[in-house]
C-alpha positions in Angstrom: -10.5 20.2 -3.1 -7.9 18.2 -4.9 -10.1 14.6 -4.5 -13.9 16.4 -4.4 -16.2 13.6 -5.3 -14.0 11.0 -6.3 -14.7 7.6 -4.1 -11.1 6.2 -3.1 -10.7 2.3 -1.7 -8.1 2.0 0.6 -6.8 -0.7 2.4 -4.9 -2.0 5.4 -6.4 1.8 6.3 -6.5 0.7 9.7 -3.4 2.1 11.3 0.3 3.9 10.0 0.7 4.9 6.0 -2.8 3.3 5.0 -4.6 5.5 7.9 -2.8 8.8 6.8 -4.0 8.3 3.1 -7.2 7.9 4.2 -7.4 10.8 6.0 -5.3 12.8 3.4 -7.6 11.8 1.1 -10.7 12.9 2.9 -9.6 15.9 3.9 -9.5 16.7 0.3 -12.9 15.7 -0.5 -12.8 12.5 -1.6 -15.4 9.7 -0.2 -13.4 6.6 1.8 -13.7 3.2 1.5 -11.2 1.9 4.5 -10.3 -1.6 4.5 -8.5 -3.2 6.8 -8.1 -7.1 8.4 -9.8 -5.2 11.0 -12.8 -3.6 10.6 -12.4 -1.8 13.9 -9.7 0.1 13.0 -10.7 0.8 9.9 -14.0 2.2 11.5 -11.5 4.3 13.8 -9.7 5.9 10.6 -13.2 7.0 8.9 -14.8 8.2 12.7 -11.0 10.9 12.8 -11.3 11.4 9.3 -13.2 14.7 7.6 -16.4 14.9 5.7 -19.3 12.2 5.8 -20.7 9.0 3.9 -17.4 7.2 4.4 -17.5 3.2 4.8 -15.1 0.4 6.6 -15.0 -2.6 5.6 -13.1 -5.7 6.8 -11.6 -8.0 4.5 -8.4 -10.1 4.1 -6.8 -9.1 1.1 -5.1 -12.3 0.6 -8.5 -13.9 -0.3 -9.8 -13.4 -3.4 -13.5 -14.2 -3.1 -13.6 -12.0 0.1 -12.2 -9.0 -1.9 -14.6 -9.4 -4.8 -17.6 -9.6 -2.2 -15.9 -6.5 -1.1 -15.5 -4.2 -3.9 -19.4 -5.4 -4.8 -20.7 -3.6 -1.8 -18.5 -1.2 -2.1 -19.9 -0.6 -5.6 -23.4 -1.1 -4.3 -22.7 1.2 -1.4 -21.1 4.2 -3.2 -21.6 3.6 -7.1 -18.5 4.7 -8.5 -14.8 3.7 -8.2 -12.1 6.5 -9.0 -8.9 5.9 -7.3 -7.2 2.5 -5.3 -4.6 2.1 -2.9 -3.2 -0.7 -2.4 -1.1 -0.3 0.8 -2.0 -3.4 3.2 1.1 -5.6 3.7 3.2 -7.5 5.9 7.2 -7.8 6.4 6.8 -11.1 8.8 4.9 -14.0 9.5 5.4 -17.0 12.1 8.4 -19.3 10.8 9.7 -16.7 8.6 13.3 -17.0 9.5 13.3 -13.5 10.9 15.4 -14.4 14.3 18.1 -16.4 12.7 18.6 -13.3 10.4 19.4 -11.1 12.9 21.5 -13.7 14.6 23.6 -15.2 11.8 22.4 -12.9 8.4 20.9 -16.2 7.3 17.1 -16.7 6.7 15.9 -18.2 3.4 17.2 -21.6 4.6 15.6 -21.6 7.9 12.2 -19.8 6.3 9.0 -21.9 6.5 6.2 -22.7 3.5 3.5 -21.2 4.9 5.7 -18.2 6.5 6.9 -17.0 3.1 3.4 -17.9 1.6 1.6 -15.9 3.5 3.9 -12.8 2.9 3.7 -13.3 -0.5 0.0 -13.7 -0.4 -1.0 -10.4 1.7 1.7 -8.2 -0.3 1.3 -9.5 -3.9 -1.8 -11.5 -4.2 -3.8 -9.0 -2.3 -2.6 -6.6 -4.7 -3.6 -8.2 -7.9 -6.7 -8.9 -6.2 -7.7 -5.3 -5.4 -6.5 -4.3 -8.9 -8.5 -6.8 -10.7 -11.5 -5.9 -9.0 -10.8 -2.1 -9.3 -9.9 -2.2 -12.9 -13.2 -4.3 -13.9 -15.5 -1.2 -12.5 -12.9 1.8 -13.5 -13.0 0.5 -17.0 -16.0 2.2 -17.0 -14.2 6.3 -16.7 -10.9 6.0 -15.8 -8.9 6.0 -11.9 -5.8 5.9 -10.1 -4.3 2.8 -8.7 -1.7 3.1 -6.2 0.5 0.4 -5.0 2.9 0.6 -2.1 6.0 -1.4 -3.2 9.0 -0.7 -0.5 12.8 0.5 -1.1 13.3 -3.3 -0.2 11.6 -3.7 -3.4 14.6 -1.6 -5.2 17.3 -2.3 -3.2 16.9 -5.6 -1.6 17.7 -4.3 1.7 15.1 -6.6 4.1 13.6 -9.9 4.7 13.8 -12.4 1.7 10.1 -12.4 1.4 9.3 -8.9 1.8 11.9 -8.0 -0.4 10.7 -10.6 -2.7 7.2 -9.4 -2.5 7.8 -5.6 -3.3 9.6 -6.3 -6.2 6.9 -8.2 -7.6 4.4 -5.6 -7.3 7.1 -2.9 -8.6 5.9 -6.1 -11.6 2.7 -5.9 -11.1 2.5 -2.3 -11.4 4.2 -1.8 -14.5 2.2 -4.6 -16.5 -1.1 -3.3 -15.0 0.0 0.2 -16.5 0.8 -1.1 -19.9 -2.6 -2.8 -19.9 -4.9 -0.5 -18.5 -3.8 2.3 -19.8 -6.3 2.6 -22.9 -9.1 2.8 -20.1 -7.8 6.1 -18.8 -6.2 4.1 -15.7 -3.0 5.1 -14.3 -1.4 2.8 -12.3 2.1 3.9 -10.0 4.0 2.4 -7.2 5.1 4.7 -4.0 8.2 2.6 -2.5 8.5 4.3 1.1 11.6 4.4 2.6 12.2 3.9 6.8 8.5 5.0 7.6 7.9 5.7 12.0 4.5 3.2 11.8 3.6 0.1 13.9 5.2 -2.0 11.5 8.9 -0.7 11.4 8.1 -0.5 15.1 8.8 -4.2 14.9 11.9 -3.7 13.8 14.9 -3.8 16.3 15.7 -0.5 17.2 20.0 -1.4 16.3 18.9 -1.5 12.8 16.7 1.2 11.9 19.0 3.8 13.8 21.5 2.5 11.3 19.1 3.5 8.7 18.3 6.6 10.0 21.9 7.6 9.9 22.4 6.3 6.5 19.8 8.7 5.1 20.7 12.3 4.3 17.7 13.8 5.5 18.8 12.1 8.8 15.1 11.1 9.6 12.4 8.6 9.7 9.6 9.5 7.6 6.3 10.2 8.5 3.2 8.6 6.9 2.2 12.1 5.8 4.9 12.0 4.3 3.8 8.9 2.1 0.3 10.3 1.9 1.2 13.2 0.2 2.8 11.0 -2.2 0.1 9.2 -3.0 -2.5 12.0 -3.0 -0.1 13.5 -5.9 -0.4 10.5 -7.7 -4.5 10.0 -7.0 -4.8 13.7 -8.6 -5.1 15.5 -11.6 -1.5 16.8 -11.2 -0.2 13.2 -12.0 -2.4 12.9 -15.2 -0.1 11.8 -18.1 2.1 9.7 -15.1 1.6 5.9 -15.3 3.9 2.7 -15.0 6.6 4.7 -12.8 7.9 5.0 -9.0 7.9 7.7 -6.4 10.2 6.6 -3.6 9.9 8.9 -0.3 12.6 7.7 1.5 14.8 11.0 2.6 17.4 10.0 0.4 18.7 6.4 1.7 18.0 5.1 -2.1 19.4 7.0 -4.5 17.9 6.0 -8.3 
């Protein structure tokens, strides 16, 4: 088995890309930590997932303390660390804007504080909080961080925000490389393309069949198609790859 007894953290594991990782990942060995805002669903990803000893957890990525309590059971619970994806998000929030973009293609000057605030804390904030934590105990023998950016992130196609957000951890991702590299931790970004999950379910059907028919492959993805991606980058075939991008995304982005 590709992950045999390596202990992965996952989180927003609770439903879409994050709950196909998780299950990817245990069906090749590796022991889950599934986070999630949640913990329910994360509970419901590690009772369909293979193998034994996995753990949910909920937690809100966005607040630091919380994920440090976090990552300290899950240290006490499983007493290793080996790989991390980061893969909870959000592409709205209340205020955000969203309605007037569809309606007029303007939303940053109708986009609240707090909306924008909170994207950018879930998607960014929640990602350097996971990788701090991560990287203090991996220091220790090495891992795999994964962070899901977005093709917003490359192409600014999206939400101010979101867009926003992904390209900051495309940032994040790249500086974390440089400096964790002389630990043995590799750190990569997956930017998905249109993915069929709850969250593009949001999405007004108009505009991702205008996606869809942009894209070569003339498809949504799946999230299998994402985890497979990431379980690449988790393993041992990805072993001298660090500070890059894999972008599933049946060929609407072309880089």
């Amino acid at each position: 088995m590709r992950l045999g007894g390596k202990v992965a953290v996952v989180t927003g594991a609770g439903s879409g890309i994050g709950r196909a990782i998780a299950q990817c990942f245990a069906a090749e060995g590796a022991k889950l930590a599934a986070l999630d805002l949640a913990q329910d669903t994360a509970r419901q990803t590690i009772a369909a997932a293979e193998g034994a000893g996995h753990r949910a957890y909920g937690v809100d990525v966005a607040d630091g303390a919380a994920v440090a309590a976090a990552f300290a059971q899950i240290e006490a619970d499983f007493g290793a660390l080996d790989v991390l994806v980061n893969n909870a998000g959000v592409q709205s929030a209340p205020g955000d804007g969203s309605e007037q973009l569809l309606k007029t293609g303007q939303q940053i000057i109708h986009m609240e504080d707090a909306a924008f605030a909170r994207i950018m804390a879930v998607n960014v904030n929640g990602v350097f909080f996971c990788t701090r934590e991560a990287a203090r105990r991996m220091q220790r023998g090495g891992g795999a961080i994964i962070n899901m950016s977005s093709i917003a992130g490359l192409s600014s196609q999206g939400t101010i925000a979101y867009c926003a957000s992904k390209s900051a951890v495309l940032g994040l991702t790249r500086a974390s490389a440089r400096e964790l590299g002389r630990f043995g931790i590799r750190v990569n970004a997956i930017c998905p393309g249109v993915i069929d999950t709850p969250m593009t379910a949001e999405i007004p059907e108009a505009f991702i069949n205008t996606l869809v028919s942009a894209t070569p492959l003339g498809r949504q993805g799946q999230p299998e198609d994402i985890a497979r991606a990431a379980l690449y980058l988790a393993g041992e075939e990805s072993s001298f790859v660090t500070g890059q991008w894999l972008s599933p995304n049946g060929g609407l982005v072309m880089c």
